[in-house]
C-alpha positions as CSV (number, residue, x, y, z in Angstrom):
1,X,-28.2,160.4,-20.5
2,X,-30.5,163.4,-20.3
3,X,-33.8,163.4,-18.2
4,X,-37.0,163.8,-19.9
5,X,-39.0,166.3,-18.0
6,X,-42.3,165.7,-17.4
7,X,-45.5,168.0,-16.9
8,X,-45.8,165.9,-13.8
9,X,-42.6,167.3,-12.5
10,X,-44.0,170.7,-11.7
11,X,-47.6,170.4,-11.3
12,X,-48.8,170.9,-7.9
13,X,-51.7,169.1,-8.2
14,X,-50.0,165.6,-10.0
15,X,-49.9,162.4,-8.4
16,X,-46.5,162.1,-8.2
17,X,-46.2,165.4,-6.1
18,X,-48.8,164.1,-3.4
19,X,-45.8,161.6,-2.2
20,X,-44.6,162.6,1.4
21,X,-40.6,163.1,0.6
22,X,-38.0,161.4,2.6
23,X,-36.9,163.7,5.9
24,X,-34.3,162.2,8.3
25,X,-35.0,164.4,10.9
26,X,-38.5,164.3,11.6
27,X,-38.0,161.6,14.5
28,X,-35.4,164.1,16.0
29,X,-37.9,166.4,17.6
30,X,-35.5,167.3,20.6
31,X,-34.9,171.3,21.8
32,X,-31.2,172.4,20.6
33,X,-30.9,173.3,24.0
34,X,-31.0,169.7,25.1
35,X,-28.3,168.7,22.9
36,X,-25.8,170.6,24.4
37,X,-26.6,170.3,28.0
38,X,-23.7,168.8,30.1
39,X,-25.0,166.1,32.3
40,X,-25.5,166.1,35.7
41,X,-25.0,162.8,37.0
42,X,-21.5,161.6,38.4
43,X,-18.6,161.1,36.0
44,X,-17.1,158.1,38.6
45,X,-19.1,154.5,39.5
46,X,-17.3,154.5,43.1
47,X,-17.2,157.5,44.8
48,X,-14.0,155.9,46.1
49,X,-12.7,156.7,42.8
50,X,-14.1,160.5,43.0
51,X,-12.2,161.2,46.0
52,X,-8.8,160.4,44.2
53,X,-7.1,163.0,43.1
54,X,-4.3,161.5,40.5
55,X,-4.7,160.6,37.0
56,X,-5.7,157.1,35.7
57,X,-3.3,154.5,34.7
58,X,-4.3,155.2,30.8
59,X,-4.1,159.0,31.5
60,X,-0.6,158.7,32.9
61,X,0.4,156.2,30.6
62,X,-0.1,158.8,27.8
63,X,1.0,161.7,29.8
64,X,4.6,160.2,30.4
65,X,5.0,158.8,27.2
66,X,3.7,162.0,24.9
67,X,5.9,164.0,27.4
68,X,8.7,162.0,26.9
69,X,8.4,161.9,23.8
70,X,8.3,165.5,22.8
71,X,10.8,166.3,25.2
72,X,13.2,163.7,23.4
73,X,12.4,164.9,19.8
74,X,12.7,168.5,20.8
75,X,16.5,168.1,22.8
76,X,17.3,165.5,20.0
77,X,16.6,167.8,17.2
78,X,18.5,170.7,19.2
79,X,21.7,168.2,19.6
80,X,21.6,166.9,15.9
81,X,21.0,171.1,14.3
82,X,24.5,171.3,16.4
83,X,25.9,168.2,14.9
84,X,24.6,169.4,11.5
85,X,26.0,172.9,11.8
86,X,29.8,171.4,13.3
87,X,29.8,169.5,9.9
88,X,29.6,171.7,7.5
89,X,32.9,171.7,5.5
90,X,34.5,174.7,3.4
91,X,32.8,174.0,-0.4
92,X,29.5,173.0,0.8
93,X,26.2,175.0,-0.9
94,X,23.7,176.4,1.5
95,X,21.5,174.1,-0.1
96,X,24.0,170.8,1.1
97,X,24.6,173.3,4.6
98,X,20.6,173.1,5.0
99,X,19.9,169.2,4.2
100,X,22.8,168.4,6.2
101,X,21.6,170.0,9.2
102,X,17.7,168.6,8.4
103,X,18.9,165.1,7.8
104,X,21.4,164.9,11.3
105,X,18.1,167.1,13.3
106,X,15.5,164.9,11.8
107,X,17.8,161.7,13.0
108,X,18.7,163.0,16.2
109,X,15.2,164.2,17.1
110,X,13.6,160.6,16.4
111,X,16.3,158.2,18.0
112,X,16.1,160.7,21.3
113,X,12.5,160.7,21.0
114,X,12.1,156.7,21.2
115,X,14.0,156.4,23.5
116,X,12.5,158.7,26.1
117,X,9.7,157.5,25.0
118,X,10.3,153.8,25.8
119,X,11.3,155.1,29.3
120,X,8.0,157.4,29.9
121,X,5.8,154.5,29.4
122,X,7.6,152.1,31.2
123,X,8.2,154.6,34.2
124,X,4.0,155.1,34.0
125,X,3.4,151.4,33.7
126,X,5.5,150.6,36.7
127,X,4.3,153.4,38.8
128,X,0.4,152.5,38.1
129,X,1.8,149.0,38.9
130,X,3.3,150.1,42.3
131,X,0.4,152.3,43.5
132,X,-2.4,149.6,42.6
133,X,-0.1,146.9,44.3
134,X,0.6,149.4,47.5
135,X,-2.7,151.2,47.5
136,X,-1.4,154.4,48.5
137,X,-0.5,157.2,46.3
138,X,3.0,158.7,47.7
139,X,6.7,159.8,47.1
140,X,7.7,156.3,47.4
141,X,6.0,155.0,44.7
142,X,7.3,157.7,42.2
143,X,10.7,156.7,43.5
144,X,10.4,153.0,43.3
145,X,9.1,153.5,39.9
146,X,12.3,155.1,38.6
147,X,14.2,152.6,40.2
148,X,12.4,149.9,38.3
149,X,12.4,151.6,35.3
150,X,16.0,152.4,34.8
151,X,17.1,148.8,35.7
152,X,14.4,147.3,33.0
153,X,15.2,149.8,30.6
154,X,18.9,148.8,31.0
155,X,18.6,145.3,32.0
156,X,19.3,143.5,28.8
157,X,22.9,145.2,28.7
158,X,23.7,143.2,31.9
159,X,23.2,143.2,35.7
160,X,25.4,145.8,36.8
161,X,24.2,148.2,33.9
162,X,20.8,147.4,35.3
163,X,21.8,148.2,38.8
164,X,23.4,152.1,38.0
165,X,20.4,152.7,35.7
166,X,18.1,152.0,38.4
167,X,20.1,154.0,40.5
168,X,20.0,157.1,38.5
169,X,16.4,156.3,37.7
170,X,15.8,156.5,41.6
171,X,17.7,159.6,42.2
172,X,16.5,161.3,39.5
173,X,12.8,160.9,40.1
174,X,13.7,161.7,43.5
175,X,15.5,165.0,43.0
176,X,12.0,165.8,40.3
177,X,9.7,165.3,43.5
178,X,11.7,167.1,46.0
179,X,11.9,170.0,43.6
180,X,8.0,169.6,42.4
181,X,7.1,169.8,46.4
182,X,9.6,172.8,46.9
183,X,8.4,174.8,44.1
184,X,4.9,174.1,45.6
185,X,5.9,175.0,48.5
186,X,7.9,178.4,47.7
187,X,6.9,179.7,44.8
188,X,3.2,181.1,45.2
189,X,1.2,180.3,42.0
């Protein structure tokens, strides 16, 4: 479908040229300055809320669980590129060595992954639970919250298995705070 051009389409002086054209901008008469200004006013409602200095329960919830996460893929993948490498047999191709050692990685990596994962965002949902129930933000809660979460991530395997994964949950958060607040403490940064 060709268009038939017109005299009209290039005469100044035409009625058709005398039509204002279409301009989305023109009610957008603000300084580019202004657009990139960072405001001024207070980022927090409360100024209870300022004076906190933690993370909210959405920030940690995302923390701990992308942490987790990638520190679960990451060993996972290490563990299965061991796995992949211990199986390779005699006659195998370097192209059967290589899959081999992508498929058990790959495996490794996700099952590890999930299941940090899993026990990051329980851990942050349980210590934002703790610390809006106790309304103090200490050691105790961190520790409680690794109690809980190892006997809820264990707890449908039985009571006792609930009871020693809460344990190790404790003691393990435990021994991560005492050495967070040592390092702090010693090691100038």
């Amino acid at each position: 479908m060709a268009h038939h051009m017109s005299s009209s389409d290039h005469d100044p002086n035409s009625d058709a040229s005398k039509a204002r054209l279409y301009n989305p901008y023109q009610d957008l008469q603000v300084p580019m300055r202004n657009l990139y200004q960072l405001p001024t006013s207070p980022e927090f409602l409360f100024v209870e809320e300022a004076r906190r200095q933690r993370r909210s329960w959405g920030e940690n919830l995302t923390f701990y669980t992308g942490c987790s996460y990638l520190a679960g893929a990451i060993g996972g993948g290490a563990t299965g590129l061991v796995s992949g490498v211990r199986s390779f047999e005699a006659g195998d191709t370097t192209k059967l060595r290589i899959n081999r050692v992508l498929n058990s990685s790959g495996h490794t990596g996700r099952v590890w992954g999930n299941r940090l994962g899993v026990i990051g965002l329980i851990y942050a949902g349980m210590e934002s639970g703790i610390q809006a129930v106790r309304d103090t933000d200490d050691v105790l809660n961190s520790v409680a919250a690794g109690l809980t979460t190892g006997a809820v991530y264990r707890a449908a395997r039985g009571v006792r298995s609930a009871a020693v994964a809460g344990a190790v949950g404790g003691v393990l958060v435990g021994v991560a705070v005492t050495g967070k607040q040592a390092l702090k403490r010693y090691v100038p940064i």
